[in-house]
PDB file with one MODEL, atoms N, CA, C and O in Angstrom:
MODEL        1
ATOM      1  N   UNK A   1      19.192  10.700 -14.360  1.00  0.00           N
ATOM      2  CA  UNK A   1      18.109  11.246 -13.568  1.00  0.00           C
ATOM      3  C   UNK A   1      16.758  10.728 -14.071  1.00  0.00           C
ATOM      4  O   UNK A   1      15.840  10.480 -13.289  1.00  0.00           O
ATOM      5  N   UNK A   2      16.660  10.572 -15.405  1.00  0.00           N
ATOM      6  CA  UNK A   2      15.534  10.069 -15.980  1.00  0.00           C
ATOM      7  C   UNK A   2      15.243   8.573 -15.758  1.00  0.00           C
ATOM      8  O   UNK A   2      14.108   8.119 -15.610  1.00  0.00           O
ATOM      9  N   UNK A   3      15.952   8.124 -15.752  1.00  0.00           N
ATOM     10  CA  UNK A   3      16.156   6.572 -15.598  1.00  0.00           C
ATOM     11  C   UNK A   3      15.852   6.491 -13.919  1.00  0.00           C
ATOM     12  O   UNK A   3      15.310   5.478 -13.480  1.00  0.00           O
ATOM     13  N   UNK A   4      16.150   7.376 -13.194  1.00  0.00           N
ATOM     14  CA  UNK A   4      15.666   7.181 -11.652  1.00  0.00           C
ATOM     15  C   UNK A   4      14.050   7.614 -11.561  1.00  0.00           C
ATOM     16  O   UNK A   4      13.212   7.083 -10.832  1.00  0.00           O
ATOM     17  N   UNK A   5      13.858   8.607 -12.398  1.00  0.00           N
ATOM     18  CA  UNK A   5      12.887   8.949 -11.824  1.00  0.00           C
ATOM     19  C   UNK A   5      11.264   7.710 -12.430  1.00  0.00           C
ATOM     20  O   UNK A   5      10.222   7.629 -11.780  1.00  0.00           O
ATOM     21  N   UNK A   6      11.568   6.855 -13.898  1.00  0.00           N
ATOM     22  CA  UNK A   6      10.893   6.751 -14.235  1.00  0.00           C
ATOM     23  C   UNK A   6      10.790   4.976 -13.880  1.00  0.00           C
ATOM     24  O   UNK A   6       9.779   4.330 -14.156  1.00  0.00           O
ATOM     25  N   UNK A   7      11.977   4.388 -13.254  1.00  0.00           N
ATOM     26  CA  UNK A   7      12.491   3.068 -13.124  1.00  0.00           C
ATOM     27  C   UNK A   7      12.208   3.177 -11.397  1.00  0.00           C
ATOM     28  O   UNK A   7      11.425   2.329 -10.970  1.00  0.00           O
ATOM     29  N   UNK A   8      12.709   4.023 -10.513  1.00  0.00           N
ATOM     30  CA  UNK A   8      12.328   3.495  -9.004  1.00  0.00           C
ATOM     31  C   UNK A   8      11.309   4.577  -8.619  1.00  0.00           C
ATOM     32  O   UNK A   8      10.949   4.313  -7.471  1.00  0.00           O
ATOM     33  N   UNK A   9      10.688   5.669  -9.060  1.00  0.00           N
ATOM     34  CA  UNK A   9       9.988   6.509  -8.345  1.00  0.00           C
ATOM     35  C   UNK A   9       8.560   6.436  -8.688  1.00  0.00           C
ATOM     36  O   UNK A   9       7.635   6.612  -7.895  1.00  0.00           O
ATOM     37  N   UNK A  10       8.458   6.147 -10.001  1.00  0.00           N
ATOM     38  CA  UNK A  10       6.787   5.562 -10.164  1.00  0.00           C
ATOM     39  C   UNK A  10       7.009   4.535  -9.919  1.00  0.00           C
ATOM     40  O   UNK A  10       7.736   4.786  -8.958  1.00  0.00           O
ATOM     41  N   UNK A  11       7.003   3.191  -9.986  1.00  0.00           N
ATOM     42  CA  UNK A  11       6.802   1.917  -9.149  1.00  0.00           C
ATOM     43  C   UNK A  11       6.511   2.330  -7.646  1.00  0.00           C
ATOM     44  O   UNK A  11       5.485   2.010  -7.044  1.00  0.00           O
ATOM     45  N   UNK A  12       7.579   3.104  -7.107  1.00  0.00           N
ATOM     46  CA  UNK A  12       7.121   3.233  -5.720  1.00  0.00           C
ATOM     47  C   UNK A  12       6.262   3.852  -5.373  1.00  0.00           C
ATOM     48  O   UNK A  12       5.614   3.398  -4.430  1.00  0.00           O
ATOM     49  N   UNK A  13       5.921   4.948  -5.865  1.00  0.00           N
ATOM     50  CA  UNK A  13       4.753   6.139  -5.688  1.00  0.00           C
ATOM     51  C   UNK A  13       3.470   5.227  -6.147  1.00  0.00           C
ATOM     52  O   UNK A  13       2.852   5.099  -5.090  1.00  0.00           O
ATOM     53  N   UNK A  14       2.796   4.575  -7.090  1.00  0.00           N
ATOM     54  CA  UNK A  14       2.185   3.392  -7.577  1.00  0.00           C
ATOM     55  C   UNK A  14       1.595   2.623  -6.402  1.00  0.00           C
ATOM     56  O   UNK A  14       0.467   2.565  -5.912  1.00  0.00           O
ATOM     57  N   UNK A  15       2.958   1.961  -6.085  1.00  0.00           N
ATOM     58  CA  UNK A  15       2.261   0.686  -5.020  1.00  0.00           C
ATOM     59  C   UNK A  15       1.752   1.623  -3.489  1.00  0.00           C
ATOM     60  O   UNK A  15       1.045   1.235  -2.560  1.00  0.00           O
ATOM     61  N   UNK A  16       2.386   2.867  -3.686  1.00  0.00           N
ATOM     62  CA  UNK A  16       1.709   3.695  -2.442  1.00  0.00           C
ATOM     63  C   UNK A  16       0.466   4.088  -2.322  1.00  0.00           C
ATOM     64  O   UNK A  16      -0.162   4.022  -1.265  1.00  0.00           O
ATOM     65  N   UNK A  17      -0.156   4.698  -3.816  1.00  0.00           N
ATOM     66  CA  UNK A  17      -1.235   5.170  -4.014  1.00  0.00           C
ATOM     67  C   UNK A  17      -2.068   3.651  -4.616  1.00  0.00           C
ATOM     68  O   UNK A  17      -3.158   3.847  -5.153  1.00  0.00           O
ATOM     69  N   UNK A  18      -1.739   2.688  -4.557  1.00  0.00           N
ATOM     70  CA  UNK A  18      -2.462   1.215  -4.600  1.00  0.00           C
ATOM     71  C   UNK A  18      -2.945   0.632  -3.004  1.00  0.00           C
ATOM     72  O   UNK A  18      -4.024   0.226  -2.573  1.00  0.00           O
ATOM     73  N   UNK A  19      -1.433   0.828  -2.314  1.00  0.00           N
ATOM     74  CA  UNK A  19      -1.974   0.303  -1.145  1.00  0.00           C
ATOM     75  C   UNK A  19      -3.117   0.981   0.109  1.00  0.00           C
ATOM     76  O   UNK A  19      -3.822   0.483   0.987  1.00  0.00           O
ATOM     77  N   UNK A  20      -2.793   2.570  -0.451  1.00  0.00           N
ATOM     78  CA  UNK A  20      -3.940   3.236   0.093  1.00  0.00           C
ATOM     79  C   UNK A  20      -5.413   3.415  -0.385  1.00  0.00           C
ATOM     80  O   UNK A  20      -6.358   3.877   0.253  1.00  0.00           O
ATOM     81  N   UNK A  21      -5.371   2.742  -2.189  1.00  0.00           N
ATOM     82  CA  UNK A  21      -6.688   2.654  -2.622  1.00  0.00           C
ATOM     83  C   UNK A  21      -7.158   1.541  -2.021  1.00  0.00           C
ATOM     84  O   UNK A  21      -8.354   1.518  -1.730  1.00  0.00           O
ATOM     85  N   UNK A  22      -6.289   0.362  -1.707  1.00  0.00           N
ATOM     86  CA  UNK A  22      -7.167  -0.787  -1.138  1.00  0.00           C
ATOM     87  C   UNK A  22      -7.426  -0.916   0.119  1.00  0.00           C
ATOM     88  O   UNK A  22      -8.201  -1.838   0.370  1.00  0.00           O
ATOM     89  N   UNK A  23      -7.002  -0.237   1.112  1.00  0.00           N
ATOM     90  CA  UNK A  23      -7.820  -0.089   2.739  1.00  0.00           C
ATOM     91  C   UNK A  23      -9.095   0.866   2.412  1.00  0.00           C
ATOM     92  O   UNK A  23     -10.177   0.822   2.998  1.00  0.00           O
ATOM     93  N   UNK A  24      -8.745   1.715   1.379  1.00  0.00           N
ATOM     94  CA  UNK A  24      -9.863   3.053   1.789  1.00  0.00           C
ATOM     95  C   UNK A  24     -11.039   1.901   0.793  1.00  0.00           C
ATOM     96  O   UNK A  24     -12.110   1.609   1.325  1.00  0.00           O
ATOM     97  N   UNK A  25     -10.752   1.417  -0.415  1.00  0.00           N
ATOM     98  CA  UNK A  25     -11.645   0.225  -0.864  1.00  0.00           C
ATOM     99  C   UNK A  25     -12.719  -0.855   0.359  1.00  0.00           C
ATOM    100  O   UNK A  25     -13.919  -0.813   0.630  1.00  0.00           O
ATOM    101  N   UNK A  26     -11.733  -1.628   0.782  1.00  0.00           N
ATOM    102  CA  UNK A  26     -11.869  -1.881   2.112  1.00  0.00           C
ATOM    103  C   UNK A  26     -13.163  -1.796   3.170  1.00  0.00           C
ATOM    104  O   UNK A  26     -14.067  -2.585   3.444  1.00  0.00           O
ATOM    105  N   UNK A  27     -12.758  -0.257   3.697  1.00  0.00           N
ATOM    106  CA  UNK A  27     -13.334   0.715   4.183  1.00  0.00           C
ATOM    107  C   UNK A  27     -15.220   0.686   3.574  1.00  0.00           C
ATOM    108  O   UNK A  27     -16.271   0.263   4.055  1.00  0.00           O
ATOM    109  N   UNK A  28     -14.856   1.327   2.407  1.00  0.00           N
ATOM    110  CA  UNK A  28     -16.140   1.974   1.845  1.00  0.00           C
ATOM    111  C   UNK A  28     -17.014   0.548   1.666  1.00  0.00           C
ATOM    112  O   UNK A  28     -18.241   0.613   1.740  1.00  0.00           O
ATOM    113  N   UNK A  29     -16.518  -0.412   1.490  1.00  0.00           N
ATOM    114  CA  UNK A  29     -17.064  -1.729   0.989  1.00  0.00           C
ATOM    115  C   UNK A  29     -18.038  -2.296   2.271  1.00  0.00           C
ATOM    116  O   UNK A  29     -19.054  -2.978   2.137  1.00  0.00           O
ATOM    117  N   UNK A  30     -17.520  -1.886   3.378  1.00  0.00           N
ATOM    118  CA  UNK A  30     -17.882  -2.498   5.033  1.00  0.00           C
ATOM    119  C   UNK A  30     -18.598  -1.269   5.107  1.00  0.00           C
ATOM    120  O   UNK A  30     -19.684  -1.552   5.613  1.00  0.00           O
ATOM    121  N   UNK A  31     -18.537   0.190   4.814  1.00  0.00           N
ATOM    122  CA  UNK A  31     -19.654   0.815   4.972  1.00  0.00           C
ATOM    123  C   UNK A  31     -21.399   0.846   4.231  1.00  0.00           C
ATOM    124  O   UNK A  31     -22.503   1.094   4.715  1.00  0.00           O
ATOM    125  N   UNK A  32     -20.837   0.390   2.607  1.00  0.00           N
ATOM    126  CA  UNK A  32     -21.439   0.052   1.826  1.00  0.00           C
ATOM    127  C   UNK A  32     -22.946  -1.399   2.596  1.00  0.00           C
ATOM    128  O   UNK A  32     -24.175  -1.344   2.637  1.00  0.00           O
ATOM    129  N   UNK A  33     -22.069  -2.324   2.986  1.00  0.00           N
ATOM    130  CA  UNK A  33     -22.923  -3.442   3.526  1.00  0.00           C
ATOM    131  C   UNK A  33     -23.275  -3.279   4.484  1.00  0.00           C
ATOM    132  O   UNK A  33     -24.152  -4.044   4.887  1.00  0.00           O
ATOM    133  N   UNK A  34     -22.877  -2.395   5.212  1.00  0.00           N
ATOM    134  CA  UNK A  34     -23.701  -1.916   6.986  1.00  0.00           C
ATOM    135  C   UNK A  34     -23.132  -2.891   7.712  1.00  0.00           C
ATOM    136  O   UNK A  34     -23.773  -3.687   8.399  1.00  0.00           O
ATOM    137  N   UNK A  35     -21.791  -2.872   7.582  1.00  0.00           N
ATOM    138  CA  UNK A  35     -21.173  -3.912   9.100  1.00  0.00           C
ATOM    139  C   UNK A  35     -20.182  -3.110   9.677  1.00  0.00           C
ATOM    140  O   UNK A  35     -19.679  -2.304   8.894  1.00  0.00           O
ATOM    141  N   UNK A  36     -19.789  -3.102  10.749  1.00  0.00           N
ATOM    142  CA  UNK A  36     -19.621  -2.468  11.743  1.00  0.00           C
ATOM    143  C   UNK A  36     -17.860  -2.798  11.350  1.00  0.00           C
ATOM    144  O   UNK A  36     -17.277  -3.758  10.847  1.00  0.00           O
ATOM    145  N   UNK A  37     -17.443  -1.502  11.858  1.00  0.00           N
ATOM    146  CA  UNK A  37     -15.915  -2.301  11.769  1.00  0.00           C
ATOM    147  C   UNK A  37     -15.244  -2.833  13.065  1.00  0.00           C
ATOM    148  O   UNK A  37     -15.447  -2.465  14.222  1.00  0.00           O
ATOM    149  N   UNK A  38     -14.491  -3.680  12.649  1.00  0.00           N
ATOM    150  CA  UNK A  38     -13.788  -4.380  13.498  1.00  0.00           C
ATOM    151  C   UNK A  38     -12.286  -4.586  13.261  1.00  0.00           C
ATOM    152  O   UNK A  38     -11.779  -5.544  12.677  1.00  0.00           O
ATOM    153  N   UNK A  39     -11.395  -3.102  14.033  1.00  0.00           N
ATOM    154  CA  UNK A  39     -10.577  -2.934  13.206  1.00  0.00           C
ATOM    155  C   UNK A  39      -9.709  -4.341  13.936  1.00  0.00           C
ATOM    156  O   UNK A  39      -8.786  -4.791  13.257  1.00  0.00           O
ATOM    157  N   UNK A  40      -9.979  -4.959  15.176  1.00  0.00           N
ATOM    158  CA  UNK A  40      -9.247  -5.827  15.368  1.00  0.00           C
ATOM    159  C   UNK A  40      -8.851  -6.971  14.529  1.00  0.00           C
ATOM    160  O   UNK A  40      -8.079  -7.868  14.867  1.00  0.00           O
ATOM    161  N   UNK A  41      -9.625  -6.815  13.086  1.00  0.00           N
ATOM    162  CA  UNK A  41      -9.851  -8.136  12.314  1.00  0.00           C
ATOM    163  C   UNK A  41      -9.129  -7.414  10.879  1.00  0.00           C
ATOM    164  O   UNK A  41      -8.363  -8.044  10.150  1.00  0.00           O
ATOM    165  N   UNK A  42      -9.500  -6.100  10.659  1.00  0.00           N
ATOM    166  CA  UNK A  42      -8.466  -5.404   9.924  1.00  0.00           C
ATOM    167  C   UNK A  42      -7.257  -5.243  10.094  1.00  0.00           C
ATOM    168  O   UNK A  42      -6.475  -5.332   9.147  1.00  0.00           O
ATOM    169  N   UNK A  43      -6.949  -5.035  11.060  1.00  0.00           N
ATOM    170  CA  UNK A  43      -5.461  -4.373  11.868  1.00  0.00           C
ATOM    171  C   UNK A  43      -4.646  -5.850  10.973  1.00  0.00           C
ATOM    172  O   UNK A  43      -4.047  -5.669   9.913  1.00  0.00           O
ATOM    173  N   UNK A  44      -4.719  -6.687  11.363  1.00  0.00           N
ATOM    174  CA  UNK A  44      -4.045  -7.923  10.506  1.00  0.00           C
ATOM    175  C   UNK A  44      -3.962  -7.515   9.068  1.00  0.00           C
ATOM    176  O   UNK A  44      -2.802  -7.625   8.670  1.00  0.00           O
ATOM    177  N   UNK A  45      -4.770  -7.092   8.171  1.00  0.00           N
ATOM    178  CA  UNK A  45      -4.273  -7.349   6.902  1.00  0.00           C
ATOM    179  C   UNK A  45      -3.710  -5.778   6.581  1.00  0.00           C
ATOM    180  O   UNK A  45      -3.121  -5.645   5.508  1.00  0.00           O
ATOM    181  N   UNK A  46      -3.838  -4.728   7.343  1.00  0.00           N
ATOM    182  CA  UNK A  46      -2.849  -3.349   7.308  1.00  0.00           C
ATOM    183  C   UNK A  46      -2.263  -3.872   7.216  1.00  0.00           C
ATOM    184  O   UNK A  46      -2.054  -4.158   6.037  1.00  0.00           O
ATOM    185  N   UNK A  47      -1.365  -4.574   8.258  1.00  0.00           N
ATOM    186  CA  UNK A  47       0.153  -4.998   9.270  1.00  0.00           C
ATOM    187  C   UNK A  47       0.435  -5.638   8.210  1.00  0.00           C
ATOM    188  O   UNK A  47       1.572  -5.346   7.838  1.00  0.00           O
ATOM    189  N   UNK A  48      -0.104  -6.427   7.502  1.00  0.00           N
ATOM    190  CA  UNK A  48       0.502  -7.299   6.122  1.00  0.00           C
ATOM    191  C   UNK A  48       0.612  -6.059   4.978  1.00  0.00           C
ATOM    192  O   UNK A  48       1.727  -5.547   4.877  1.00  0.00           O
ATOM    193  N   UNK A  49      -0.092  -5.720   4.408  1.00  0.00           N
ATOM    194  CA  UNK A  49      -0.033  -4.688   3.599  1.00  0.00           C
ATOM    195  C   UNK A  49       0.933  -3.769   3.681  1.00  0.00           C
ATOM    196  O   UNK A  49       1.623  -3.397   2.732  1.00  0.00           O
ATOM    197  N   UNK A  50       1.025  -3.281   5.105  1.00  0.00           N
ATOM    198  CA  UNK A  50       2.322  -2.117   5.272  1.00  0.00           C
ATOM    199  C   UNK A  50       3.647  -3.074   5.618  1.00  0.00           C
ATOM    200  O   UNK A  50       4.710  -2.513   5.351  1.00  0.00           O
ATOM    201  N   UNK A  51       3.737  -4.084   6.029  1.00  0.00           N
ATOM    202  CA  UNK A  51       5.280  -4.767   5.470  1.00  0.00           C
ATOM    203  C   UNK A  51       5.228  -5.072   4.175  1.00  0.00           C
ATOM    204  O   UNK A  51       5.913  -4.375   3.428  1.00  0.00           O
ATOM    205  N   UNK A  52       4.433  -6.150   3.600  1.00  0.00           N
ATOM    206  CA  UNK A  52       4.616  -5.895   2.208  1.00  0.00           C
ATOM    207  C   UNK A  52       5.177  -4.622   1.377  1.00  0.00           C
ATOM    208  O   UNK A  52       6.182  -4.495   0.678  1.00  0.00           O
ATOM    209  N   UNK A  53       4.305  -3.875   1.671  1.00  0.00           N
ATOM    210  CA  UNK A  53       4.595  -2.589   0.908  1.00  0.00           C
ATOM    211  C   UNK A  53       6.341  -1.781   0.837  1.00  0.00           C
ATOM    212  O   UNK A  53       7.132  -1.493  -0.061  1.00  0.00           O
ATOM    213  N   UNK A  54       6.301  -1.662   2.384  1.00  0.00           N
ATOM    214  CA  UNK A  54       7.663  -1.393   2.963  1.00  0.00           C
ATOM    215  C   UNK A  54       8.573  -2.381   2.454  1.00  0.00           C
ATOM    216  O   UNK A  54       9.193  -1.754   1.595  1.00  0.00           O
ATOM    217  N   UNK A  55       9.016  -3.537   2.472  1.00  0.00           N
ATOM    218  CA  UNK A  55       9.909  -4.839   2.080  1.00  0.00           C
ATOM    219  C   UNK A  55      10.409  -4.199   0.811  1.00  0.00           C
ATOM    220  O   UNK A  55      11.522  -3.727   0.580  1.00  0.00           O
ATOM    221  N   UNK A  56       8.929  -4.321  -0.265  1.00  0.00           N
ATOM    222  CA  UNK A  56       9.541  -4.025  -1.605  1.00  0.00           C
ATOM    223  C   UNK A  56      10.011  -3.151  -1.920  1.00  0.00           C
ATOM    224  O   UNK A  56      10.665  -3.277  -2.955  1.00  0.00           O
ATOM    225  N   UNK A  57       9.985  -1.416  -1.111  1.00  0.00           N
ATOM    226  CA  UNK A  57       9.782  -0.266  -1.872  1.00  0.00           C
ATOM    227  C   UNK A  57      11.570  -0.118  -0.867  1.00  0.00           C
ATOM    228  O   UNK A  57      12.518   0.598  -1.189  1.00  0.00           O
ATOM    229  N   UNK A  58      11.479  -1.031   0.295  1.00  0.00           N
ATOM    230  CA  UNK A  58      13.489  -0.739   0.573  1.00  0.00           C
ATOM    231  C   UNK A  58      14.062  -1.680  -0.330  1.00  0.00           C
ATOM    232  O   UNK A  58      15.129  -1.369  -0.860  1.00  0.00           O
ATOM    233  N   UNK A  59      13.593  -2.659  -0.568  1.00  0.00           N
ATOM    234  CA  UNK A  59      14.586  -3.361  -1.538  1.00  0.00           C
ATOM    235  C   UNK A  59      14.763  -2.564  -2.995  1.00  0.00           C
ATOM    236  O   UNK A  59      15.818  -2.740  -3.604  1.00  0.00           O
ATOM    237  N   UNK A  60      13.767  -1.713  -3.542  1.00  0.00           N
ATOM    238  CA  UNK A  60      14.052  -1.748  -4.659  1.00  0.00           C
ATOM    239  C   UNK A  60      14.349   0.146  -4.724  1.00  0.00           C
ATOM    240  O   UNK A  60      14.216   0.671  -5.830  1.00  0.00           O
ATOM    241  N   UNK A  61      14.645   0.836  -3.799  1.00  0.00           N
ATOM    242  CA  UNK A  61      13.647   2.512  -3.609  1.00  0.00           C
ATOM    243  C   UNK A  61      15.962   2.574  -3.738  1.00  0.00           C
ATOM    244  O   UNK A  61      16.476   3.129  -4.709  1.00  0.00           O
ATOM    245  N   UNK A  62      16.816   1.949  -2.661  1.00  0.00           N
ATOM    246  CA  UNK A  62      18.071   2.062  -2.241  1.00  0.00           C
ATOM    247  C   UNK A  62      18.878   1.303  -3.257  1.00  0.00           C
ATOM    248  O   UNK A  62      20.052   1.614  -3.454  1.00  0.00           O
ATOM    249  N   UNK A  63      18.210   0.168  -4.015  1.00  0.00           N
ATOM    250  CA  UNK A  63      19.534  -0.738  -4.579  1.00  0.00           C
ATOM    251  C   UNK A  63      19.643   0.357  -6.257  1.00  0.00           C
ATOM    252  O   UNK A  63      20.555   0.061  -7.029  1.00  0.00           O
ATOM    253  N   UNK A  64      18.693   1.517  -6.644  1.00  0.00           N
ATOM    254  CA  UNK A  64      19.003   2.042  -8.422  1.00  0.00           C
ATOM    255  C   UNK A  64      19.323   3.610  -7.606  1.00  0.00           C
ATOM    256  O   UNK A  64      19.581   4.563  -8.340  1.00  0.00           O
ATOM    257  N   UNK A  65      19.300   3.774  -6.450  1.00  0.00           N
ATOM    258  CA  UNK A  65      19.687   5.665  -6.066  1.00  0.00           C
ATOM    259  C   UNK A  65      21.789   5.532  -6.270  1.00  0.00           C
ATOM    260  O   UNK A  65      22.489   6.531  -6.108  1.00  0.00           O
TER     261      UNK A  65
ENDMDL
END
């Protein structure tokens, strides 16, 4: 149980609370400089970010349960 919780559940919990620090980063950075958003130009690097994210966390969340 220890070995699960400390080998697949922080890594995954990690890159979750990473990938949500870097949109909300992102975010504050484009509010910071006064430009307008354009999520049509964002929406692309979510869509990368949330497969990325997703890819690694099924490959690695199912192959140590």
């Amino acid at each position: 149980m220890w070995e699960f919780v400390v080998h697949t559940g922080t890594p995954t919990l990690l890159e979750g609370i990473a990938s949500i620090g870097l949109i909300l980063r992102v975010q504050i950075q484009r509010r910071r400089l006064r430009q307008s958003n354009q999520w049509r130009k964002q929406r692309r690097m979510i869509i990368q970010l949330l497969l990325v994210s997703t890819l690694n966390i099924g490959i690695n969340f199912p192959g140590n349960a």
